[in-house]
C-alpha positions, 0 to 999 in steps of 0.5 A: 507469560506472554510472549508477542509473535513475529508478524509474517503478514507482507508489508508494502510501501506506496502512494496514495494515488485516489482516496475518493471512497469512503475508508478505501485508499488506493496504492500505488506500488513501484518497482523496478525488475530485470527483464527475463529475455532482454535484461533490460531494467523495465518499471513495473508497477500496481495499485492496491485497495486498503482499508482506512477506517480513519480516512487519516490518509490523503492524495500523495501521501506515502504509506505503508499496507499489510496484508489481511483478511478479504474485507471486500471483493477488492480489499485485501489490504490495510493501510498501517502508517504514514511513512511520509507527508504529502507536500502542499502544493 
C-alpha cells in the first residue's frame, strides 16, 4: 500500500525580481509585521535564490518557492509554479 506523505517543506509567495543567471531566479518576498516598540505597521521585505532548471520563470513573474537541500552557497530554494503571468508591457 502506498500511501503520499504531507510535505512539511516551507513554501513562499513572491516576484521574480532578477533571472539574469543561468537556472537561478531571484525572489522578492513582501510583507507586512507590526513593530514591537512602536506598533506601527512597517513593510518588510527579502529576496531569495531558487532554482529554475527550466528558466521557465521570467522578470515579474509571481512564484511560488519551496524549501530544499543546500544547491549552492546562496540556493536553497526551488521554485515549484507560476501563481501569476507577467503582464507585457
Amino acid at each position: 500500500m502506498t500511501e503520499t506523505k504531507p510535505s512539511f517543506r516551507r513554501t513562499l509567495i513572491g516576484k521574480v525580481v532578477s533571472d539574469k543567471r543561468s537556472k537561478t531566479i531571484t525572489v522578492l518576498i513582501e510583507g507586512r509585521v507590526k513593530h514591537d516598540l512602536y506598533n506601527k505597521i512597517v513593510g518588510k521585505s527579502r529576496k531569495y535564490h531558487a532554482h529554475d532548471e527550466k528558466c521557465e520563470y521570467k522578470l515579474g513573474d509571481i512564484v511560488e518557492i519551496a524549501e530544499s537541500r543546500p544547491i549552492s552557497k546562496t540556493k536553497n530554494w526551488v521554485a515549484t509554479r507560476l501563481v501569476e503571468k507577467a503582464l507585457l508591457v
